[in-house]
C-alpha positions as CSV (number, residue, x, y, z in Angstrom):
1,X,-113.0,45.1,182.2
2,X,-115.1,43.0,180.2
3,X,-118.0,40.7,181.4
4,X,-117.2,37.5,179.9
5,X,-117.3,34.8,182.8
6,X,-118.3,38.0,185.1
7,X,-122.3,38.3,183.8
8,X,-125.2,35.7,182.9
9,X,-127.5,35.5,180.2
10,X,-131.0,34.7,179.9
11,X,-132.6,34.2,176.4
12,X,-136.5,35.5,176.0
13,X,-137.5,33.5,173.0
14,X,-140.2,35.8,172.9
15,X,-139.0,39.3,173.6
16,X,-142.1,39.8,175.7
17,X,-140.3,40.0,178.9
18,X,-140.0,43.8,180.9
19,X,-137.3,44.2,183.0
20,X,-139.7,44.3,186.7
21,X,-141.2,40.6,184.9
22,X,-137.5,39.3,184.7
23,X,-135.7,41.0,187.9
24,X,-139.3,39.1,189.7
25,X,-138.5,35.6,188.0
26,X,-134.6,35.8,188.3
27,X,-134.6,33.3,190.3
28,X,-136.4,30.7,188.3
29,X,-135.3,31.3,184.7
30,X,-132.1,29.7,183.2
31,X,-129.3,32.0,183.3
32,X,-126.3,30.7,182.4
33,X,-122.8,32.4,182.8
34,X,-121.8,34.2,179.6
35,X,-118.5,33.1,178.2
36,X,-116.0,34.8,175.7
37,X,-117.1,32.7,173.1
38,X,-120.9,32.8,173.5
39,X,-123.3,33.1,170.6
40,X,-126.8,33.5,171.2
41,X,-129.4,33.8,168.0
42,X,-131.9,36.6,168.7
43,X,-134.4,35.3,165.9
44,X,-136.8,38.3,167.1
45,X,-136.2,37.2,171.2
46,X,-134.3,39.4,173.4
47,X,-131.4,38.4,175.6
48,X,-130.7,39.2,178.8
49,X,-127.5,40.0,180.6
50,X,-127.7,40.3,183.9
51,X,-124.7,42.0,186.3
52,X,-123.8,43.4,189.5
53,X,-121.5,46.5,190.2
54,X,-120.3,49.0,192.3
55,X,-118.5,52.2,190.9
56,X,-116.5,53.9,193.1
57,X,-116.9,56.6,194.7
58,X,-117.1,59.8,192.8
59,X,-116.1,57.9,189.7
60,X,-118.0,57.9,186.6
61,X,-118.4,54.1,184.5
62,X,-119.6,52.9,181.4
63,X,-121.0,49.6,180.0
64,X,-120.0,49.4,176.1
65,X,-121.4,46.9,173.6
66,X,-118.6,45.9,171.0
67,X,-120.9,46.1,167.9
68,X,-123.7,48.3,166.6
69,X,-125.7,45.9,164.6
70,X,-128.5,45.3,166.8
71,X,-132.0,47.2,166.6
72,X,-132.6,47.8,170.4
73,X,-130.0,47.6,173.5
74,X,-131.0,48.8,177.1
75,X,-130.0,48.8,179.9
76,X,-132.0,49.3,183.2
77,X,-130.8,49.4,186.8
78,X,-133.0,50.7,189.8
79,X,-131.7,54.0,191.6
80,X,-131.1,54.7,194.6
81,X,-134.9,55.5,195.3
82,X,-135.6,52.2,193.9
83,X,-136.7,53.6,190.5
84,X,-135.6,52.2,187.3
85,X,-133.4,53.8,185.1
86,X,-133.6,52.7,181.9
87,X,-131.0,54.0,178.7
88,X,-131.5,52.9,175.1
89,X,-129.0,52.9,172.0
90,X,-129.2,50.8,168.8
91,X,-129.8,50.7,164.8
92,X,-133.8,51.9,165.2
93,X,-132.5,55.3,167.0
94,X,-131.0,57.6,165.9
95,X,-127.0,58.0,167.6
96,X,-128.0,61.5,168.7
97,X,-130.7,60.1,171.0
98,X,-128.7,57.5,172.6
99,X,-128.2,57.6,176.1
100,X,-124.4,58.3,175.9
101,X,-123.8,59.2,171.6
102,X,-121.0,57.6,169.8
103,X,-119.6,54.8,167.7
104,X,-120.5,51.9,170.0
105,X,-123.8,51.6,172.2
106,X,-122.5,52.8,175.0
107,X,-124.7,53.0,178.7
108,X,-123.6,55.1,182.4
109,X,-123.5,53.2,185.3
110,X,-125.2,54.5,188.7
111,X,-122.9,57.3,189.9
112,X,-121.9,57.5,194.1
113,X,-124.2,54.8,195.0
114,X,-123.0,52.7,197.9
115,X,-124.4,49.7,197.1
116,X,-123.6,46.9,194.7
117,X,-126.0,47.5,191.7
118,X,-128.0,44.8,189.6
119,X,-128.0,45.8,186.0
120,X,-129.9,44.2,183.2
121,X,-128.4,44.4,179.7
122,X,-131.1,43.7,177.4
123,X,-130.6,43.1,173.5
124,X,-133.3,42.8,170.4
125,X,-132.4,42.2,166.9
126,X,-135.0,40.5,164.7
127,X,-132.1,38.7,162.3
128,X,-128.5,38.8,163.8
129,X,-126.7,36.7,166.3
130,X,-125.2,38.3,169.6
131,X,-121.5,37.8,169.7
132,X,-120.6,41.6,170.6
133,X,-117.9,41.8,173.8
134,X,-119.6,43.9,176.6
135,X,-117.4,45.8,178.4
136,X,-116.8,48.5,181.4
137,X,-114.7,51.1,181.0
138,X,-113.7,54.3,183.4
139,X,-114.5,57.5,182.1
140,X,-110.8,58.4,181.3
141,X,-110.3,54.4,179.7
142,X,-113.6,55.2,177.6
143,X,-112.5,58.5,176.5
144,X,-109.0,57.7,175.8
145,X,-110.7,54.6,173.4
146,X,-112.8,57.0,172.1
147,X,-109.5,59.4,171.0
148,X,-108.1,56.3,169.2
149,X,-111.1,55.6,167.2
150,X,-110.6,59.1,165.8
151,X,-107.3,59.2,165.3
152,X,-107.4,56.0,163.3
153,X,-110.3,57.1,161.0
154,X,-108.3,60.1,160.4
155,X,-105.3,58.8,159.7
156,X,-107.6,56.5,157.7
157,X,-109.3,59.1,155.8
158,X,-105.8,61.2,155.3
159,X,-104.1,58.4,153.8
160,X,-107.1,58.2,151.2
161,X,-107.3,61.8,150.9
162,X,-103.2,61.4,149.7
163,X,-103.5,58.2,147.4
164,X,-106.1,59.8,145.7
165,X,-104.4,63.4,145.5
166,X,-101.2,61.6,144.1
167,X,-103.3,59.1,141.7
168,X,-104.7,62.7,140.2
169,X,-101.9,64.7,140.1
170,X,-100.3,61.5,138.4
171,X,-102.9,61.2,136.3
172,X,-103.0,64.5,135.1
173,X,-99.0,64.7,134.5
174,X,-98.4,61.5,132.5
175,X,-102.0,62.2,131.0
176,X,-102.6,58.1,132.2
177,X,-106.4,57.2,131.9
178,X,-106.2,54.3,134.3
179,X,-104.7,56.4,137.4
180,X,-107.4,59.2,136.2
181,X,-110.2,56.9,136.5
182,X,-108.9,55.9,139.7
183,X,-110.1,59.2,141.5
């Protein structure tokens, strides 16, 4: 499900902002709803995406950024307790420390909570503009993305692995430089 039209943004021209200092002021900064064709410049600000959900019942969710350009994304949400959670992804970690590892930055939701929770997307980048979709997913709808993403950069990386197995074996039998220097 993505967010367009469903989230608001905020931008922090100077990047200063902490998550308690903008969840305090929400009511008196600027948010205006985020659209499919939204661009905000970051220009070493941070924007903020605010959101409310509520994941089912014994149901597991993700929220998943559509690029991974940007230095620093979080996310934070208060528990049930009223403690904030807080998960981190982006270009100045490494993927294996990401809250949830893969291609994309991708953040869990609050699991069995009975309440609708806020959730705070924030995004940092000190040179690119945010344009990325940012999306929900199910566990099964993120996992099943996730198994296309590695089937196509397998079939991908086969379909190399054959052009450049034929362009040698070519090469080699018609002794043709060109298809040799090709490999």
């Amino acid at each position: 499900m993505p967010l367009n039209g469903q989230s608001i943004f905020w931008m922090d021209a100077t990047g200063g902002n902490t998550a308690d200092q903008v969840e305090a002021t929400t009511a008196n900064l600027p948010w205006q709803v985020r659209r499919r064709e939204h661009m905000s410049r970051l220009d070493g600000g941070a924007l903020w995406i605010h959101f409310e959900a509520k994941a089912p019942a014994g149901q597991h969710w993700y929220l998943e950024v559509g690029a991974t350009v940007y230095d620093r994304v979080q996310l934070f949400y208060r528990d049930a307790r009223g403690a904030w959670v807080a998960q981190e992804a982006g270009t100045q970690l490494a993927v294996a420390s990401w809250s949830v590892p893969g291609r994309l930055p991708t953040f869990a939701l609050a699991v069995d909570d009975p309440r609708p929770v806020q959730y705070w997307l924030r995004v940092e980048d000190g040179q690119a503009d945010f344009s990325a979709p940012v999306t929900l997913f199910r566990e099964d709808a993120l996992q099943q993305s996730r198994e296309q993403e590695q089937f196509m950069f397998g079939a991908f990386f086969g379909l190399a692995s054959l052009v450049t197995l034929a362009a040698l074996a070519n090469g080699l039998m018609f002794r043709d430089k060109a298809l040799l220097a090709f490999t």
